[in-house]
C-alpha positions, -999 to +999 in steps of 0.1 A: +000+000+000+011+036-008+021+056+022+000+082+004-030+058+010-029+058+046-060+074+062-044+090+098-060+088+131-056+130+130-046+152+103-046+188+116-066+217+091-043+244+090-051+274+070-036+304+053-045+330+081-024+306+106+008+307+083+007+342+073+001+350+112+029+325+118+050+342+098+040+377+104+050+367+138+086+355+126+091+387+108+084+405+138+118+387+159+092+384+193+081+351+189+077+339+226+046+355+247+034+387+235+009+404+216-007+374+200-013+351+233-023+384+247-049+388+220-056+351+220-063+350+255-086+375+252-105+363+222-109+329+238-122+341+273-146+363+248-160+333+230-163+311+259-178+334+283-155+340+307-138+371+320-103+355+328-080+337+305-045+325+308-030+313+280-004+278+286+020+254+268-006+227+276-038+215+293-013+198+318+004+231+328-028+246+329-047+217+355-014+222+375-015+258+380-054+256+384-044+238+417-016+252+424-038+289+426-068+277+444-048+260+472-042+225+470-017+218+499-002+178+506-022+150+517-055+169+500-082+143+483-086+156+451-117+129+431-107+122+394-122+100+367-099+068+365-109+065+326-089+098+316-056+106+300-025+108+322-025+145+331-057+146+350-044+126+377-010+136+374-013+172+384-032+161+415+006+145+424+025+171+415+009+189+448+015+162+468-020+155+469-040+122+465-057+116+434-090+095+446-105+077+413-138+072+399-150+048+379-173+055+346-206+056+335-212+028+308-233+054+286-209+077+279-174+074+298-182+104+318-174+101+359-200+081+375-214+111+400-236+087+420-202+074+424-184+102+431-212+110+458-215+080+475-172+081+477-177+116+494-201+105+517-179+074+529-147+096+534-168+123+555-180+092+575-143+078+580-151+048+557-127+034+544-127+040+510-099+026+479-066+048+474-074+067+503-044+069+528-054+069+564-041+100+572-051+132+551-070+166+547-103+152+534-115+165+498-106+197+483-121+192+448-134+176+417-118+173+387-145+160+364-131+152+327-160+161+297-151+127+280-144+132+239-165+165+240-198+151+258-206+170+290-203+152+321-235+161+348-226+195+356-255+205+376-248+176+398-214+176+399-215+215+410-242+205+435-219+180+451-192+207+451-213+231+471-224+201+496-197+194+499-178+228+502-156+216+470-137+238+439-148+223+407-121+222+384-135+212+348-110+191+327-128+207+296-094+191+271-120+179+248-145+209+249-140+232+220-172+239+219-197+218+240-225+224+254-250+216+281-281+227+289-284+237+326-313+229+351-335+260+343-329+254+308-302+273+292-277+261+271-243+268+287-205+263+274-186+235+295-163+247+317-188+279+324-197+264+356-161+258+369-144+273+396-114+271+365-119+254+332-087+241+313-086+233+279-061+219+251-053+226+220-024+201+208-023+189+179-048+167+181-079+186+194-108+203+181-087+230+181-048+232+178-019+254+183+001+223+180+010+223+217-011+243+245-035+249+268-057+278+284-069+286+322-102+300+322-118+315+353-138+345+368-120+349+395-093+379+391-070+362+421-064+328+410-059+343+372-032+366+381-016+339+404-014+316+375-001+343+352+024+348+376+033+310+381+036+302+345+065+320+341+090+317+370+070+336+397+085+366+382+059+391+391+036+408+367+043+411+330+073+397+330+068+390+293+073+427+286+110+431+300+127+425+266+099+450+249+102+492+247+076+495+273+092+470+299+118+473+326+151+449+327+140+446+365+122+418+380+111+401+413+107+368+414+077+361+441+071+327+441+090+295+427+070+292+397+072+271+366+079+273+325+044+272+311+037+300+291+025+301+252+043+313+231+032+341+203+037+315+178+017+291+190-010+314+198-006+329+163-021+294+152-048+294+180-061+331+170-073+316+136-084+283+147-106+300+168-124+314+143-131+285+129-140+267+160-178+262+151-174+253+115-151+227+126-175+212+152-203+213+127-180+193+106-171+167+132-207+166+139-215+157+102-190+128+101-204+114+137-241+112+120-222+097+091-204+070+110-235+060+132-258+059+099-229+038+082-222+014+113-256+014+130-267-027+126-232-043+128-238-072+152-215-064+186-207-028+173-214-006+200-217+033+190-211+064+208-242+087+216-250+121+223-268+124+259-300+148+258-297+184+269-260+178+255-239+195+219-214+168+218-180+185+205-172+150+185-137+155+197-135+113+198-160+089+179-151+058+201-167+027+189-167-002+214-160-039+201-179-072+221-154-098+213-179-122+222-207-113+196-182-097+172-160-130+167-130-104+172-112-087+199-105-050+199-068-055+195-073-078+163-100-051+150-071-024+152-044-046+136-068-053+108-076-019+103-040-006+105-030-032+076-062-017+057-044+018+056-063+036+087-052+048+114-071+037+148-065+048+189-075+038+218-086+067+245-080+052+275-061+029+294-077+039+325-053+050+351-058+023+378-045-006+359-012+018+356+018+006+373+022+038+391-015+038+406-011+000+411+021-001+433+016+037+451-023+031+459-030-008+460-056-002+429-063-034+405-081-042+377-113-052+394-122-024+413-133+001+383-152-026+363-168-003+334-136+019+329-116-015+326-142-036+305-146-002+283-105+001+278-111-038+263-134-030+242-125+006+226-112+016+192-118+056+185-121+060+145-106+091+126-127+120+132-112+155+124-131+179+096-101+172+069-113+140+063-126+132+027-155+121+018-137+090+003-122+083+031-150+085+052-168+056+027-132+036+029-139+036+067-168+029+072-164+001+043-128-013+057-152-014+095-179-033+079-157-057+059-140-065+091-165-070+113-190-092+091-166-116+082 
């Protein structure tokens, strides 16, 4: 097979406005954070609703500072979803905090809130409860993860957050846009509900900047101390010291980190922006094509889009029952790879990690839908530079596979 045949798991959409901002930006000799993540910030907070915005080198850096600004101290219970990528968890350690999992829903990969409540309720009652060291500060916060762009419960995670005197920080890394539509009705942006919000945009995302993330947040505080920590400490507008307007002198007023975006990456993100909702129409058009295309294959089971929900279509994650399929995922995504297309699997949920297995005494069994959902998973190509050819040569190569 050609090389020129192969059908990627993600093939970016970059435009001309990105590469003449790109190099507009080159031209100019400041290419680390200026004038562009200053505008991007601004243009993001704009579109998403919020009055605070601080623009990162990742989703990561922006979970971490998130935590870092609000308070989380050592030995704090901080509740995650176990079916997540790495970072989401990760942060929660690099605070010295404990990361207490979740397990899924079986619907649609979200955190289980009934879960999540009845885990609150046994650590306020002393229970024991799974990860959960005998000695520490009892829970500081949530960190709910919108899985591949569908919202998790808001309202009920945000209730539990106020019962519980909680922060609620959204992991919203597949979320640009989606939607939810609140209890009295109204359609709201994830992430609007937050205490912060952080989002991605590598290269992979509805978005890109090829690698980066935002903070977002109405809270003036927390958004100038994570300014402040993403680049050294060095107090405010540090960016500026190499500019006409700013000063060679500096404090540094914290031991802060290297997380700031630089102007060429947010060059990228300005445009991308703009296109933000023609690219989730998009992705929403090849969802509807996919579930048309793949809706009556015998153990095929499709993704859905909850109601009172706008999907982003971030990830179309198909899941395979070896049983009534006659083939197990990992033989689906060889066959498909040696058909030309690219295939992933989002995710192998953190408690079956060696790290989480040997620091917190987790094991497979005790998150039984995240680990029979990592089993069964594929996620197909879904990005709006895919062809309509392609989409037919997927759709066709799936089929093929699973009939036989």
């Amino acid at each position: 097979m050609n090389d020129n045949d192969f059908i990627p798991f993600f093939r970016p959409l970059i435009g001309d406005e990105e590469i003449n901002d790109v190099n507009q930006c080159l031209r100019s000799g400041w290419l680390t954070t200026g004038r562009y993540a200053k505008q991007f910030e601004q243009d993001f907070a704009d579109y998403m609703g919020r009055t605070q915005a601080v623009a990162v080198n990742s989703c990561t850096a922006a979970l971490h500072l998130a935590l870092e600004a609000v308070g989380i101290k050592p030995g704090d219970l901080v509740l995650v979803p176990t079916y997540t990528f790495a970072a989401t968890a990760e942060v929660v350690r690099y605070m010295d905090a404990i990361p207490v999992l979740v397990d899924m829903n079986d619907s649609d990969f979200n955190m289980d809130m009934q879960k999540t409540e009845q885990i609150l309720k046994d650590i306020a009652l002393g229970k024991k409860v799974k990860g959960v060291p005998e000695k520490h500060n009892g829970v500081k916060a949530i960190i709910p993860v919108h899985f591949g762009g569908q919202a998790v419960d808001v309202a009920y995670c945000r209730k539990l957050c106020d019962e519980f005197n909680l922060l609620l920080i959204e992991d919203c890394a597949h979320c640009c846009p989606a939607y939810y539509k609140d209890n009295d009705g109204t359609w709201k942006m994830t992430g609007s509900s937050a205490d912060i919000a952080c989002y991605s945009f590598y290269a992979n995302k509805t978005i890109t900047t090829g690698e980066g993330g935002m903070a977002l947040t109405n809270n003036e505080e927390w958004a100038d101390r994570m300014r402040i920590m993403s680049l050294h400490g060095i107090s405010k507008d540090a960016w500026k010291r190499f500019s006409r307007e700013g000063s060679w002198f500096y404090e540094i007023t914290a031991p802060g980190f290297k997380y700031n975006m630089t102007d060429i990456a947010a060059a990228i993100g300005v445009n991308q922006l703009k296109r933000a909702d023609s690219f989730h129409l998009s992705r929403k058009t090849i969802a509807e094509y996919y579930t048309k295309k793949l809706s009556d294959i015998k153990g095929l089971r499709l993704p859905i889009e909850n109601d009172n929900i706008k999907h982003s279509w971030h990830l179309y994650i198909i899941r395979i029952d070896e049983h009534l399929a006659g083939i197990s995922r990992n033989d689906f995504i060889k066959k498909m790879t040696e058909a030309g297309i690219g295939c992933s699997v989002h995710y192998i949920p953190l408690h079956i990690h060696p790290y989480y297995k040997e620091n917190f005494s987790y094991e497979d069994k005790d998150f039984p839908i995240a680990y029979q959902t990592y089993t069964q998973a594929v996620s197909l190509p879904i990005y709006p530079d895919l062809k309509d050819f392609e989409l037919k040569r997927i759709t066709d190569t799936v089929c093929e596979i699973l009939n036989k």
